[in-house]
BAFI-3210 file (N, C-alpha, C; in Angstrom, 3 decimals, decimal comma, padded with zeros to 6 digits):
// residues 274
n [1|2|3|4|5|6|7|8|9|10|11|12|13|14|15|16|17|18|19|20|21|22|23|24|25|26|27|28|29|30|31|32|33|34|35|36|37|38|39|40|41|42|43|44|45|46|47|48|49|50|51|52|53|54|55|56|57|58|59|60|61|62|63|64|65|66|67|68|69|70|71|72|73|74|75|76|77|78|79|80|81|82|83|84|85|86|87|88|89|90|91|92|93|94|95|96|97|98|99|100|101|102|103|104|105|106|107|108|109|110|111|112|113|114|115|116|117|118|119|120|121|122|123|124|125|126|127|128|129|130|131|132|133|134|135|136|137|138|139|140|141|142|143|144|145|146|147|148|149|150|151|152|153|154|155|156|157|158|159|160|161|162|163|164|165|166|167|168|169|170|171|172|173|174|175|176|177|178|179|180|181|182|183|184|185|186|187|188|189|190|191|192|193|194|195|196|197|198|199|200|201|202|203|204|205|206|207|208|209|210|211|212|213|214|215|216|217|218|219|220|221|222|223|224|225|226|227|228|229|230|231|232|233|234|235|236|237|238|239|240|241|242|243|244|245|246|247|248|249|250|251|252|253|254|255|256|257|258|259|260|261|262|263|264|265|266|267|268|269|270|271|272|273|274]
n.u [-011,475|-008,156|-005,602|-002,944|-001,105|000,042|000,986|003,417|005,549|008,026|011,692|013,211|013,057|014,486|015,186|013,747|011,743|013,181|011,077|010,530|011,842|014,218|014,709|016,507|017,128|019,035|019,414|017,336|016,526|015,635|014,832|014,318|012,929|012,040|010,189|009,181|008,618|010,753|010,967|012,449|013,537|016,258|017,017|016,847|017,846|015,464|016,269|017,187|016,718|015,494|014,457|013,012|011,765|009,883|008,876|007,300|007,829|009,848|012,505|010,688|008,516|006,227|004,122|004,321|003,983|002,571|-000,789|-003,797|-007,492|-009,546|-008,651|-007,819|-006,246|-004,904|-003,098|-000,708|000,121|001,533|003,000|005,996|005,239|002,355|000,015|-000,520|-003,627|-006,592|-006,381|-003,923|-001,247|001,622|003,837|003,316|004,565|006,365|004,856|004,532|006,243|006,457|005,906|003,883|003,203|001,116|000,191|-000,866|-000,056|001,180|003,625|004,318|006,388|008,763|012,186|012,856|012,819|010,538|007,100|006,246|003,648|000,444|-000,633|-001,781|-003,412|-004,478|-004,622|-003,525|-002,323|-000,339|000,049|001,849|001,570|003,944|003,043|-000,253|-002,188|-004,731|-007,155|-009,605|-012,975|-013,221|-012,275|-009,273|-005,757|-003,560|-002,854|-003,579|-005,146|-007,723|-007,602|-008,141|-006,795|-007,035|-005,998|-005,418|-007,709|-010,254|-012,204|-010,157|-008,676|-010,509|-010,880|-008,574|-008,393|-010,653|-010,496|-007,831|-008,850|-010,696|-008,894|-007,187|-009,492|-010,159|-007,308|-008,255|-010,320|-010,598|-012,245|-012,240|-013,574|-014,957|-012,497|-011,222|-013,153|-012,995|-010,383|-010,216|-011,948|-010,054|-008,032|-009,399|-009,259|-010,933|-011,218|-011,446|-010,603|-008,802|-009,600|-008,079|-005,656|-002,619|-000,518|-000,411|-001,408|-002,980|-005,330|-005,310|-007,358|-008,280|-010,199|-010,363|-011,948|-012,688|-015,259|-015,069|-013,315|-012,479|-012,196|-011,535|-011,060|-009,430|-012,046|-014,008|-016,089|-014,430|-014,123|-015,888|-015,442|-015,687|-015,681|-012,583|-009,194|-007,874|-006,050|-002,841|-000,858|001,713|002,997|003,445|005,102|006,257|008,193|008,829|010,778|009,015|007,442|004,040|002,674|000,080|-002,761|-005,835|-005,199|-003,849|-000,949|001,807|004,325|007,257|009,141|011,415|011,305|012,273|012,801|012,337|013,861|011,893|009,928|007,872|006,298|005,298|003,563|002,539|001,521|-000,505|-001,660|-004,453|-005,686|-008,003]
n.v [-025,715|-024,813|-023,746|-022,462|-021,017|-018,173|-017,267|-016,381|-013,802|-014,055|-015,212|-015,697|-013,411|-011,630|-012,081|-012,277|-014,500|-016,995|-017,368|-014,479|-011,922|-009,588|-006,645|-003,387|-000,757|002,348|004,467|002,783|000,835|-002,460|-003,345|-005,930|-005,738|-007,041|-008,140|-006,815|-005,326|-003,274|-000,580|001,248|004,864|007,192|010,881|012,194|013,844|015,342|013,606|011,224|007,686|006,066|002,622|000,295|-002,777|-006,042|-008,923|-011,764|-012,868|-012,517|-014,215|-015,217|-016,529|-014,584|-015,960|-017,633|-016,590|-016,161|-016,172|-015,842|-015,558|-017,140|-015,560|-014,669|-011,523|-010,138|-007,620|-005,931|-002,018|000,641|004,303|006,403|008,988|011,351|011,025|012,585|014,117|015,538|018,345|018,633|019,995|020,368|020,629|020,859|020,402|017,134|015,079|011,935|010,984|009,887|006,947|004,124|000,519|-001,930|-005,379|-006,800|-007,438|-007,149|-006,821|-005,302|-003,904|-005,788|-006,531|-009,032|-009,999|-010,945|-010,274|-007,209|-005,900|-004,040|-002,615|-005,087|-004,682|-005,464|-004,137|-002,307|001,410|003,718|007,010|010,177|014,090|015,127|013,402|012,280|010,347|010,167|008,193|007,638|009,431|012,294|011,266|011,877|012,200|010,919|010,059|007,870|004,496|002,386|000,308|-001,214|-001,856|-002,808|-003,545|-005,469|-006,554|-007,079|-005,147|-003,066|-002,748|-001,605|000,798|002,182|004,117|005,760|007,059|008,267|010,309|011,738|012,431|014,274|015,500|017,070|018,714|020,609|021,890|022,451|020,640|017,936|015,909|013,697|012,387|011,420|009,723|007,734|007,239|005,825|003,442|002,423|001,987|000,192|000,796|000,920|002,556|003,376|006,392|006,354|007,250|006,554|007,430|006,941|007,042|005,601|002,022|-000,249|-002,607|-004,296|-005,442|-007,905|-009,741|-011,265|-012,561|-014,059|-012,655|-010,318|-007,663|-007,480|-004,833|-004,020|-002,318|-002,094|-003,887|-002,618|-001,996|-000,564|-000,750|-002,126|-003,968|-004,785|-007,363|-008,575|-008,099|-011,508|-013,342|-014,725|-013,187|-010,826|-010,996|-007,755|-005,534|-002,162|000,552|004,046|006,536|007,300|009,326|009,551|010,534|010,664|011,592|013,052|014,929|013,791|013,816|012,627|011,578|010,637|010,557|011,820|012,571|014,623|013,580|013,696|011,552|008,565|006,248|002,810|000,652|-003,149|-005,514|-007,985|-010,787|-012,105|-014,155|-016,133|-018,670|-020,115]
n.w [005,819|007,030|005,436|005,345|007,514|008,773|011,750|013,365|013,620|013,989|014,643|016,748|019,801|019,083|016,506|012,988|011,068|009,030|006,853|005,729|003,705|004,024|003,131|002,725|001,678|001,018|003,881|004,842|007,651|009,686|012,725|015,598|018,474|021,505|019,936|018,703|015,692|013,748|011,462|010,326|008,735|009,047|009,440|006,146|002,902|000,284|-002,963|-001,995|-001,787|000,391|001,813|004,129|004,746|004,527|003,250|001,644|-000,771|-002,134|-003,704|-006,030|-008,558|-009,774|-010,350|-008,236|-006,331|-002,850|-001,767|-002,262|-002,187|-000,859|001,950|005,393|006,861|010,144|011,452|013,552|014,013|014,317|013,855|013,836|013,644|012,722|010,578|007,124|006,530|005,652|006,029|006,216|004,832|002,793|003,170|006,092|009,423|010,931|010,526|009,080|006,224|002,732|001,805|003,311|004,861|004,903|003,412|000,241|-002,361|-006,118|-006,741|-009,264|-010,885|-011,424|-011,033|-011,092|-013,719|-014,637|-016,736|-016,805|-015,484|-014,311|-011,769|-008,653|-006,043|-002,637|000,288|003,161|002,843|002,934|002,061|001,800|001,371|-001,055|-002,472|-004,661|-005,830|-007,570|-007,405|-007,154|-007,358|-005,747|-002,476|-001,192|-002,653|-001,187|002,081|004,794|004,209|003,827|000,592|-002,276|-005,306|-009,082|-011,547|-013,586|-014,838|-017,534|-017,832|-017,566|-020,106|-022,223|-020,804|-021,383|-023,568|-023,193|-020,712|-021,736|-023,989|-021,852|-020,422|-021,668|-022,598|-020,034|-020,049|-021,705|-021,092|-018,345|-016,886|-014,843|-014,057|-015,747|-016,660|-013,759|-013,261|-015,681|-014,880|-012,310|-013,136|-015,223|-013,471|-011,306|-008,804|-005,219|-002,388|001,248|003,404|006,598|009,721|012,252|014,417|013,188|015,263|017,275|018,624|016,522|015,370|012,346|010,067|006,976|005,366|002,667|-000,161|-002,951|-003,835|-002,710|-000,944|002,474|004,811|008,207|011,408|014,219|014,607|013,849|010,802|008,002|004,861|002,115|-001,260|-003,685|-006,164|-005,820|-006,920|-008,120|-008,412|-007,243|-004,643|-002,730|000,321|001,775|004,104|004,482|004,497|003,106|001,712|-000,359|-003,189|-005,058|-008,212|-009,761|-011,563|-012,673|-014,363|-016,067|-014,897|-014,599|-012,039|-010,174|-007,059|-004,134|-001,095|001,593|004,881|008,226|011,461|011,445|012,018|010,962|013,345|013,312|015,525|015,162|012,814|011,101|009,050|007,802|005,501|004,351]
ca.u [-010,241|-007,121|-004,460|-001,763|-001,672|001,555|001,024|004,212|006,579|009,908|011,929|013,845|012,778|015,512|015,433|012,728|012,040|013,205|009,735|010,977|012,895|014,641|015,138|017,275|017,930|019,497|019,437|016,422|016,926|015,272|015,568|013,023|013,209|010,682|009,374|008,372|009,425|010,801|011,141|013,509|014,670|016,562|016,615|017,296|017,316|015,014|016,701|018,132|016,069|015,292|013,009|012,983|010,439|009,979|008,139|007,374|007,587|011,573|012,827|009,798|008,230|004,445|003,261|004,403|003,479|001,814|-001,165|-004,687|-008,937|-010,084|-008,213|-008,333|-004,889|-004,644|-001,704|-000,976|000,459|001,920|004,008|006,501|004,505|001,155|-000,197|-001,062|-005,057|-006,922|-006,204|-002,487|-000,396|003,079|004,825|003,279|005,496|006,133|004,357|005,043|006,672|007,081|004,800|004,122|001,727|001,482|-001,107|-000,784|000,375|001,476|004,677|004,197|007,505|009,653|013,458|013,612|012,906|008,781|006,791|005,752|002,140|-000,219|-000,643|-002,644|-003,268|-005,507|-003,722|-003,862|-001,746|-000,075|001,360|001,829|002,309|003,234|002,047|-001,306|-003,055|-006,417|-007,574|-010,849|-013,348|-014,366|-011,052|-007,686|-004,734|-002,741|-003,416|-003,968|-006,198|-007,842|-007,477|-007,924|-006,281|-007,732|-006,075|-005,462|-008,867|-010,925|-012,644|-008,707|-008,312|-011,584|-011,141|-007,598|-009,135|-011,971|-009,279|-006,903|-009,633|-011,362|-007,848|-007,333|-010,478|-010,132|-006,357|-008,352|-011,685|-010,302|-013,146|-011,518|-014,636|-014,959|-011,122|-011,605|-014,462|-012,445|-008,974|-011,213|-011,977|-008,976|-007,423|-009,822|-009,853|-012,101|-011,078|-011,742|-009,602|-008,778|-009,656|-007,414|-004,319|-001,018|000,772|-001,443|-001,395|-004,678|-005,606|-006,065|-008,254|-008,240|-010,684|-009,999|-012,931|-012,883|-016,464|-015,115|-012,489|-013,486|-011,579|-011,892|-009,843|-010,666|-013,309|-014,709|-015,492|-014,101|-014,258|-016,451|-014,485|-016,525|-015,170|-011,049|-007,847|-007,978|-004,711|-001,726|-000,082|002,693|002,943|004,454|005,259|007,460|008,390|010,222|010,186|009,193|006,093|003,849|001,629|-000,839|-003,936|-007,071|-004,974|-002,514|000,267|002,591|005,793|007,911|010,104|011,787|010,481|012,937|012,565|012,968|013,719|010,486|009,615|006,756|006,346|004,319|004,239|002,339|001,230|-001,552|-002,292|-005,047|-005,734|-009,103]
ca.v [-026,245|-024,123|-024,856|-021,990|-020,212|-017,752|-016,618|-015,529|-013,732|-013,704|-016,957|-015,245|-011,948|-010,778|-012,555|-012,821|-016,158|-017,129|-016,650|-012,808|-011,590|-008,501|-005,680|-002,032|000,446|003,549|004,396|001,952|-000,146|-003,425|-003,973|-006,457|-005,714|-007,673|-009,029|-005,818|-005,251|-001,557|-000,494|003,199|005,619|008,637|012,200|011,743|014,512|015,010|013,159|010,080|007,228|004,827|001,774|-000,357|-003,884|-007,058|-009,458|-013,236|-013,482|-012,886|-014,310|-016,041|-015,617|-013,827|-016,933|-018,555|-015,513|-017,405|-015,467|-015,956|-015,598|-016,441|-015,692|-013,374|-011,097|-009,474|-007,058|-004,606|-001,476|002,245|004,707|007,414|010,232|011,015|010,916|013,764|014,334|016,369|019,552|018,779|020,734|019,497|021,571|020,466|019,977|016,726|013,997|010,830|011,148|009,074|005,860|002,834|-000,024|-003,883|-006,422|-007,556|-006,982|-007,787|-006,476|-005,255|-003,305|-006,604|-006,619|-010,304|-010,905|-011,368|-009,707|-005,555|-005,993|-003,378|-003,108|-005,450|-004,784|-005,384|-003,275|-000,595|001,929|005,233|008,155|011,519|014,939|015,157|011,748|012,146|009,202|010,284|007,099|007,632|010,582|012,666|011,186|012,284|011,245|010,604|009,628|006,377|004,267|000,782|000,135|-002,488|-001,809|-004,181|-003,112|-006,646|-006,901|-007,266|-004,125|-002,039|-002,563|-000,955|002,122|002,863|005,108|006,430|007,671|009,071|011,580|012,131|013,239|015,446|016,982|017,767|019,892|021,572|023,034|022,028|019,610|016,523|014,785|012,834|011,867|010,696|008,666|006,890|006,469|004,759|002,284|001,970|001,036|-000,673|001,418|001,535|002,670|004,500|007,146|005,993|008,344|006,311|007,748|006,000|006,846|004,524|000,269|-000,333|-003,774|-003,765|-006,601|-008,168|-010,151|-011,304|-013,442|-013,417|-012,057|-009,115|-007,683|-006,788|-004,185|-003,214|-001,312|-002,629|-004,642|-001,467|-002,066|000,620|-000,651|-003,288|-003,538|-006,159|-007,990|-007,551|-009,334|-013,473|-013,524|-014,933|-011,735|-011,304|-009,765|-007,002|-004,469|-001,521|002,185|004,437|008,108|007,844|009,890|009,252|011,501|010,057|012,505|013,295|016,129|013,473|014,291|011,671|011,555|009,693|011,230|011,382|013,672|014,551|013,506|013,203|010,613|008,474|004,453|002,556|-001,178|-004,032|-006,432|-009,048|-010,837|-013,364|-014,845|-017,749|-019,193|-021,492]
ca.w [006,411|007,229|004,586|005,699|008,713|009,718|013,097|014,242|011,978|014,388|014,992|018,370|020,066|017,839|014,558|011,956|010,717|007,340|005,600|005,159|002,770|004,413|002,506|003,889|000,646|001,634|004,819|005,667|009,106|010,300|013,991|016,384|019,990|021,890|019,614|017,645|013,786|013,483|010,125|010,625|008,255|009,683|008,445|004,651|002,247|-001,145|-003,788|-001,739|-001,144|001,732|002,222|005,367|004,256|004,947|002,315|002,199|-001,926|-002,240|-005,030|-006,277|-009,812|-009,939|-010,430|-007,346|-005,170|-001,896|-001,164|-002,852|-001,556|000,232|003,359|006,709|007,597|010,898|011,825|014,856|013,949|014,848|013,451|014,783|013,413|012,645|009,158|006,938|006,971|004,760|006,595|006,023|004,195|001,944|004,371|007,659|010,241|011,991|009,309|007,981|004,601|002,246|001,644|004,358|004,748|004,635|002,562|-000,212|-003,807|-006,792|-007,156|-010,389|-011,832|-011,453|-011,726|-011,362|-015,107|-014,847|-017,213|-016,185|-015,025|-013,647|-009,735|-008,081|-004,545|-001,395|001,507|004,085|001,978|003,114|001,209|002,457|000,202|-002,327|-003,042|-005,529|-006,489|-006,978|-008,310|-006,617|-007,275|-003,689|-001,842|-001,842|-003,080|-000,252|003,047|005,481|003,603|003,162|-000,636|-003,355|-006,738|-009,572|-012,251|-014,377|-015,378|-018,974|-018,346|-017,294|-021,163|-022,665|-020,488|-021,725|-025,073|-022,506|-019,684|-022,250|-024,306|-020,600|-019,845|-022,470|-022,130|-018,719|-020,032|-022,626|-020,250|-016,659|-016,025|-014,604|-013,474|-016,601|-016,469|-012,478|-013,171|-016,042|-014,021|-011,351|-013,970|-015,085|-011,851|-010,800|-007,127|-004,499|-000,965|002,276|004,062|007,942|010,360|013,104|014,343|012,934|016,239|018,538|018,052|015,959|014,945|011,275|009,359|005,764|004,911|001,215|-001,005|-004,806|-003,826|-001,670|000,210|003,443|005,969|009,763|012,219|015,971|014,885|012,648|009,409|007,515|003,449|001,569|-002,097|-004,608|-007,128|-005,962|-007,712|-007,025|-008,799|-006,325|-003,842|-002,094|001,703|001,963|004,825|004,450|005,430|002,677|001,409|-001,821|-003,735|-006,351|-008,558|-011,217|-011,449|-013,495|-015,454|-016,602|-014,468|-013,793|-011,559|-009,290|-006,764|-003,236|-000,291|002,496|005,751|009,692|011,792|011,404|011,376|011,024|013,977|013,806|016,901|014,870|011,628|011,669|007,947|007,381|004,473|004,285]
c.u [-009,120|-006,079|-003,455|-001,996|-000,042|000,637|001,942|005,225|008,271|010,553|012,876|012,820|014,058|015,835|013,590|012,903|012,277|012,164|010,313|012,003|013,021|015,040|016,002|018,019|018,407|020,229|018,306|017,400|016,030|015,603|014,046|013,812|012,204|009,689|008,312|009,581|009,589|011,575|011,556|014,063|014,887|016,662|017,562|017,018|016,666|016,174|016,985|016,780|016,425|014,072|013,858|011,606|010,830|008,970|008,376|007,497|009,136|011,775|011,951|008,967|006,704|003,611|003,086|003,958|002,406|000,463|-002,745|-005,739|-008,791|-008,818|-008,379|-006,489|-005,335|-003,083|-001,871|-000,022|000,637|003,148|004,642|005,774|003,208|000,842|-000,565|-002,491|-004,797|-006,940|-004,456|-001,984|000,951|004,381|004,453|004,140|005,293|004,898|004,931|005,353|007,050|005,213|004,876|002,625|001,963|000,097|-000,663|-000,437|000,679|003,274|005,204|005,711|008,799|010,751|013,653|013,249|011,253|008,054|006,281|004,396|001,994|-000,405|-001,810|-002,764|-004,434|-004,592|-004,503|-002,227|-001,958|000,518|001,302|002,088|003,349|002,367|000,653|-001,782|-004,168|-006,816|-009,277|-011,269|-013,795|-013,236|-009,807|-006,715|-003,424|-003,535|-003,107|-005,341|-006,339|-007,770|-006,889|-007,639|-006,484|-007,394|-005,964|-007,100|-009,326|-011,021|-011,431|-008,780|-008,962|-011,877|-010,173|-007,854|-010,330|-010,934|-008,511|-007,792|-009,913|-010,207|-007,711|-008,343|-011,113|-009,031|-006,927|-009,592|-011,307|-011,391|-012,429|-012,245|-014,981|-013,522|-011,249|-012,169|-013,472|-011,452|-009,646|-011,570|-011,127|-007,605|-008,037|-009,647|-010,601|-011,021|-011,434|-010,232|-009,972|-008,732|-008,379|-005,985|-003,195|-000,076|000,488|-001,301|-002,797|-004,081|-006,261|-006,376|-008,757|-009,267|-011,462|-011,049|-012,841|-014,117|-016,116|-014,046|-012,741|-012,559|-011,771|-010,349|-010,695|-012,071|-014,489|-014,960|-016,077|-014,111|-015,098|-015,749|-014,726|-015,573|-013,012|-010,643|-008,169|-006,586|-003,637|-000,937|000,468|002,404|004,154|004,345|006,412|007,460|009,427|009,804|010,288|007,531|005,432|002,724|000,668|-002,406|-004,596|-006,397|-004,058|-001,568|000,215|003,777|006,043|008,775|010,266|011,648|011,668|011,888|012,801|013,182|012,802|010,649|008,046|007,066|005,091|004,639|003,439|001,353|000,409|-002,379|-003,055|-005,664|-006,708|-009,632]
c.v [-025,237|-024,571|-024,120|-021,283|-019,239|-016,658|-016,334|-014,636|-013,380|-015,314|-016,622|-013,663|-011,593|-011,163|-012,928|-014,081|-015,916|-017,027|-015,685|-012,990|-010,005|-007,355|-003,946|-001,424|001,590|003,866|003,651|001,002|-001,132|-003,788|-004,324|-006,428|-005,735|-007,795|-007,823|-005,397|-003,767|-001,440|001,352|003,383|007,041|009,416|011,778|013,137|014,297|014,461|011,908|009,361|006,056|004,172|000,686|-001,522|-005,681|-007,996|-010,933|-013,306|-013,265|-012,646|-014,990|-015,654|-015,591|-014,546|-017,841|-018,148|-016,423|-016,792|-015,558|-015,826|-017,148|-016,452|-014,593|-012,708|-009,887|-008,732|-005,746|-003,859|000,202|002,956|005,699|008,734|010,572|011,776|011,885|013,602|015,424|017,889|019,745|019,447|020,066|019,551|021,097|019,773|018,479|015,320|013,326|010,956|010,068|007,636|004,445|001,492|-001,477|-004,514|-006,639|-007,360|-007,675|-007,713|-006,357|-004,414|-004,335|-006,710|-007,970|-011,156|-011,461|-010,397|-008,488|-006,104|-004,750|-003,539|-003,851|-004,872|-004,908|-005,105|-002,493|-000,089|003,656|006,303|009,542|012,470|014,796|014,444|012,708|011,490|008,977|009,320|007,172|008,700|010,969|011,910|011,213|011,855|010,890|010,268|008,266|005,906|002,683|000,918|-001,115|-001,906|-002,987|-003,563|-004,424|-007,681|-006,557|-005,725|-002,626|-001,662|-001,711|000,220|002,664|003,934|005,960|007,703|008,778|010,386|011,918|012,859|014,785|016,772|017,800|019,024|020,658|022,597|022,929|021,110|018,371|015,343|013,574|011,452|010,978|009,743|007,438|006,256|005,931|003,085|001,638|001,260|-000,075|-000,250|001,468|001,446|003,658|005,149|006,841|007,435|007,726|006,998|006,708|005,828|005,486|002,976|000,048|-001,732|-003,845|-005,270|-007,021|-009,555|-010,687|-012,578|-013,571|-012,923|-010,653|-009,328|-006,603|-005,841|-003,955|-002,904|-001,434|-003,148|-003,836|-001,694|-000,670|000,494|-002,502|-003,260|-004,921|-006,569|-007,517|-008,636|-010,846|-013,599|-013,899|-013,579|-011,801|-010,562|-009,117|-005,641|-003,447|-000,086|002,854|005,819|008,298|008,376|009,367|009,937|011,289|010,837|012,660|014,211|015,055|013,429|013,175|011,808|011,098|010,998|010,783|012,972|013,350|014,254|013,537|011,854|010,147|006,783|004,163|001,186|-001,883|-005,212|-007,807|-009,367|-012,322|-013,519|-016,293|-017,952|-020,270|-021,777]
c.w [006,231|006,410|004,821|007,159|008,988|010,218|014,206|012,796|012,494|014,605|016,444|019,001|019,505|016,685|013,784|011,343|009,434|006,276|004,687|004,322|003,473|003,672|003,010|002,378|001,433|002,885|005,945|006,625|009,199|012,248|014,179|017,384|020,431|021,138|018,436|016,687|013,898|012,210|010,010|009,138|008,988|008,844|007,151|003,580|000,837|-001,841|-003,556|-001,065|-000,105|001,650|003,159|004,629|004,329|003,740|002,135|000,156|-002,754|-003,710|-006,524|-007,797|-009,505|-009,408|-009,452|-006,410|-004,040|-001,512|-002,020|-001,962|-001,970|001,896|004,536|006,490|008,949|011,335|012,959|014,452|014,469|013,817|014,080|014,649|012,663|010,969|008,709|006,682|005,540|004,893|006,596|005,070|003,321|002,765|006,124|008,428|010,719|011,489|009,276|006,980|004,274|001,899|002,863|004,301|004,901|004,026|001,707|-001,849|-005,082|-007,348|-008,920|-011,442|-011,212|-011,596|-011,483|-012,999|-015,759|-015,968|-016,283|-016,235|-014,767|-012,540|-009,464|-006,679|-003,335|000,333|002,147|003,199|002,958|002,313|001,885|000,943|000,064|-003,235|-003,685|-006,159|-006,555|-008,092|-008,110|-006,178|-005,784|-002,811|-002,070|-002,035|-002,494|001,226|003,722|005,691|003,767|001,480|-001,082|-004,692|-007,858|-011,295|-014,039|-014,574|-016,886|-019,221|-018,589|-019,203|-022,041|-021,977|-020,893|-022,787|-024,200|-022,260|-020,811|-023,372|-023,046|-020,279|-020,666|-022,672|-021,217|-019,254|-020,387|-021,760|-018,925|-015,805|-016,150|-013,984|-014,402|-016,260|-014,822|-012,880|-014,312|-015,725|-013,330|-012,024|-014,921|-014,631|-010,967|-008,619|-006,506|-003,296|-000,311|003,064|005,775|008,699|011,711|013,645|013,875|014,174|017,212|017,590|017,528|015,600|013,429|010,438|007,695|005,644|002,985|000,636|-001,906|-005,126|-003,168|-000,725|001,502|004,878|007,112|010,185|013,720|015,859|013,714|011,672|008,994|005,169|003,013|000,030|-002,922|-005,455|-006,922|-006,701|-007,085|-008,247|-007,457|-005,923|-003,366|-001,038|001,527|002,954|004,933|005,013|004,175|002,383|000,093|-002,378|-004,954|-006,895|-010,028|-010,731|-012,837|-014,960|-016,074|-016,370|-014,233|-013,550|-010,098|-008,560|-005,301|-002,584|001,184|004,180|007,315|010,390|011,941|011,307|011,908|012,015|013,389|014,711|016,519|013,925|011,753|009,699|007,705|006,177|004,410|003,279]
res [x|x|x|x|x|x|x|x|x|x|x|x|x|x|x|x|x|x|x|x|x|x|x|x|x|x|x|x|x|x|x|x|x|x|x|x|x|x|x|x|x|x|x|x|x|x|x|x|x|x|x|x|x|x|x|x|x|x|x|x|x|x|x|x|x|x|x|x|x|x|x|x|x|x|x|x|x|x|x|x|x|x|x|x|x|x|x|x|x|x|x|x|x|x|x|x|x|x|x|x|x|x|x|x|x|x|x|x|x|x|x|x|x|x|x|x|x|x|x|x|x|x|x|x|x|x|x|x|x|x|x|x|x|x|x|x|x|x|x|x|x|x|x|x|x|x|x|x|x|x|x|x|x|x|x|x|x|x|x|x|x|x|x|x|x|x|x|x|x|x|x|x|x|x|x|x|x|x|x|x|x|x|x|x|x|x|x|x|x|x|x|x|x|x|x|x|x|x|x|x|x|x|x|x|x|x|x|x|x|x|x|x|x|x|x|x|x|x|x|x|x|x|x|x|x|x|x|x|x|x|x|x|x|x|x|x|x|x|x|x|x|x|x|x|x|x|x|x|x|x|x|x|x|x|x|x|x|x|x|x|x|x|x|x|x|x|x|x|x|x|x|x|x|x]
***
């Protein structure tokens, strides 16, 4: 039986329905014209950030988050510029920068007062260089990806002492294959890298179980992803230019990646809940 269903997510061809919670840091924008969500930031330099996002879990605490397996999400999306690839460069002209995406999360570094968690997530997930999140050995750490993040699990805890020698003894000989293999289990990652273009409208598919979360792209399936989060998630779709770099050697850092005029649309959001 169907117990939620949102299948529209505007309440005019120019207003979003109250579900959303609107968000516009920086120089992020929101506009819907016909009926399509555009999520703009214009040229912005390194240091200053922008996010453009839309999200149904507001002001809401963790625990109330609306969003649990089993359910389906469909969404149609494009962006203004086409994603960096594994032949991309940091420097390549004429990219997406920054991070974009929509599904499902946990919203784990909280300023409304919730306890700091670890990320949950079951998304399509973008980052561009510099971004580095090689959570997962043999694919790279940026890109336009399906990905499940599972990091509030039993076993997250019993790899923390693995991960952190594995790290170390990647600095000391430069083998980081150990270290990989334990951040993986640490995070609780699995995903695939999308070959689709970002510029073009793709149809992208969530199929969420507490047995498996299941991806396609036009019908494609592109990731199978066992055992994900069944913890409560929030939706969230956004567009901003920010980086992130957690790797095998230990490196970690946050930062902000200049950009051009660039946004990400979607022309429609289809969540069921059975």
């Amino acid at each position: 039986m169907v117990a939620t269903v949102i299948d529209d997510f505007i309440q005019t061809t120019q207003t979003l329905h109250s579900r959303w919670t609107q968000t516009c840091l920086g120089a992020g924008v929101l506009t819907l014209e016909d009926s399509v969500l555009r999520m703009a930031i214009p040229a912005v330099a390194q240091g200053t950030y922008a996010d453009a996002q839309i999200d149904d879990y507001g002001t809401l605490a963790r625990s109330d988050f609306p969003w649990h397996p089993p359910l389906r999400m469909e969404v149609r999306a494009r962006s203004s510029h086409p994603a960096a690839t594994p032949a991309s460069t940091s420097r390549g002209p004429h990219l997406l920068r920054g991070t974009a995406g929509f599904g499902f999360w946990n919203y784990p570094f909280s300023v409304r007062g919730d306890i700091l968690m670890l990320p949950e997530a079951v998304w399509f997930f973008y980052a561009s260089p510099p971004s580095n999140m090689a959570l997962v050995p043999g694919i790279p750490g940026w890109g336009w990806k399906a990905q499940v993040i599972h990091s509030m699990r039993p076993g997250s805890f019993f790899a923390t002492l693995p991960t952190a020698l594995a790290t170390g003894w990647g600095l000391t000989t430069g083998n980081t294959r150990p270290a990989g293999r334990w951040l993986q289990r640490l995070s609780g990652a699995q995903e695939q890298l999308l070959t689709v273009p970002m510029t073009t409208w793709h149809t992208y598919v969530i199929e969420w179980t507490p047995e498996a979360a299941l991806f396609w792209v036009d019908g494609e399936p592109v990731l199978r992803a066992p055992n994900p989060p069944t913890r409560p998630l929030g939706f969230v779709a956004w567009l901003d230019n920010q980086y992130a770099i957690a790797t095998p050697r230990g490196i970690l850092r946050f930062g902000t990646v200049a950009c051009e005029d660039e946004w990400f649309e979607i022309d429609s959001i289809h969540i069921e809940r059975f």
